[in-house]
Every structure is written in structure tokens, then in C-alpha cells.
N, C-alpha and C positions, 0 to 999 in steps of 0.2 A: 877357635870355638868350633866343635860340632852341633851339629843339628841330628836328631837320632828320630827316625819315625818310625813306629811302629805298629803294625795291623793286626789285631788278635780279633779273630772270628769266636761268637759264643753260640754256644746253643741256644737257641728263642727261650728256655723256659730258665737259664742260667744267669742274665741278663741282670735282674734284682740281684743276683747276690756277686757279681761283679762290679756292680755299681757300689756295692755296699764295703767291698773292701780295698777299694780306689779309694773313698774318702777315708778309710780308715788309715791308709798310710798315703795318699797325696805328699800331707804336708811335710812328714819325713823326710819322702822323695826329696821333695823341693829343698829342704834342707840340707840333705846329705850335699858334705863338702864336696865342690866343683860342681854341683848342678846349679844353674842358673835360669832355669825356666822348667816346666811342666804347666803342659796344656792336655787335656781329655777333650776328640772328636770322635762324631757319632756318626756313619755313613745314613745322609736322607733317606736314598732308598734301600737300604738295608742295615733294622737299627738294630740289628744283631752284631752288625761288626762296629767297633771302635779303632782308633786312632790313639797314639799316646804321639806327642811332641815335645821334644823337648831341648836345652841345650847343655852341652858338656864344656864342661873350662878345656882340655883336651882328652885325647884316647885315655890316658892313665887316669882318670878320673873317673871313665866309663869305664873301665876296666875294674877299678874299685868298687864301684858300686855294682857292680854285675858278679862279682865275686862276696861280697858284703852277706850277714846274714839277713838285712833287712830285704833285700830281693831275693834270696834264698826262699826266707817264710812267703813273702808275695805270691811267688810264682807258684810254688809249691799249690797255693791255695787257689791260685787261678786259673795253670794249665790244667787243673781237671774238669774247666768247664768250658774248653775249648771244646767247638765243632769242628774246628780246622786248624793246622797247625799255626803259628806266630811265624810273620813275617817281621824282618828289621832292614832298615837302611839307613846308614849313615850319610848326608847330604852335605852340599855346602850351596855357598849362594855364589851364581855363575853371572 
């Protein structure tokens, strides 16, 4: 199992419309074959940046869905509302 975090920084006034296309594809996410968790966090003191969480059945899963066209159109539509670039790290529990 992986654990995948990821930190995407938005611009303060992009914020609604990141929210707005998370829930549009969350539950996709969540479906697409080998994922088994997705969670959205919000940083307290800065609620411009979010958190995505989630878990992978393994790499080739992640791999799949990272090449899929459903993160394709996602990203597509989210990385232009980045402030900052997208951070990833792949974790395990130590």
C-alpha cells in the first residue's frame, strides 16, 4: 500500500474554483481502480494551500492513474491555478 501526499499551493482568489473541481471528480478519484482512500486537507494557517491524501493498492496503480485521462483533464484544469508549484511524496508508515 502507498500512502501519496500531496501539497498544491493556489492563489487566494482561485480557491472556489479548486474546491469546485475536487468535488467534481473526488469520487472518480476514489473509484478509480487501486485507489483506496482519498482525503482533502486545508492548511489552518494558510487556507490557500491544500493537501490531497490518499492510498494506492501499489506504484502500478499510481502509475495508472497518473497517466489516465481522468488526471489528465484534472490537472489540466487545476495547475493553472496554482501559486506555487505541486509538491508529491510518496510515504509509508515507519
Amino acid at each position: 500500500m502507498i500512502k501519496r501526499i500531496v501539497k498544491l499551493t493556489f492563489r487566494e482568489e482561485a480557491v472556489p474554483d479548486f474546491l469546485d473541481i475536487f468535488r467534481d471528480s473526488k469520487e472518480r478519484i476514489r473509484n478509480f481502480p487501486g485507489c483506496h482512500h482519498l482525503e482533502l486537507w486545508r492548511d489552518k494557517q494558510h487556507p490557500h494551500t491544500f493537501f490531497t491524501y490518499s492510498f494506492w493498492e501499489d506504484e502500478s496503480a499510481l502509475y495508472r492513474y497518473r497517466h489516465s485521462e481522468l488526471f489528465r483533464s484534472t490537472w489540466k484544469k487545476t495547475k493553472v491555478l496554482f501559486a506555487d508549484r505541486a509538491e508529491a511524496w510518496s510515504v509509508e508508515k515507519v
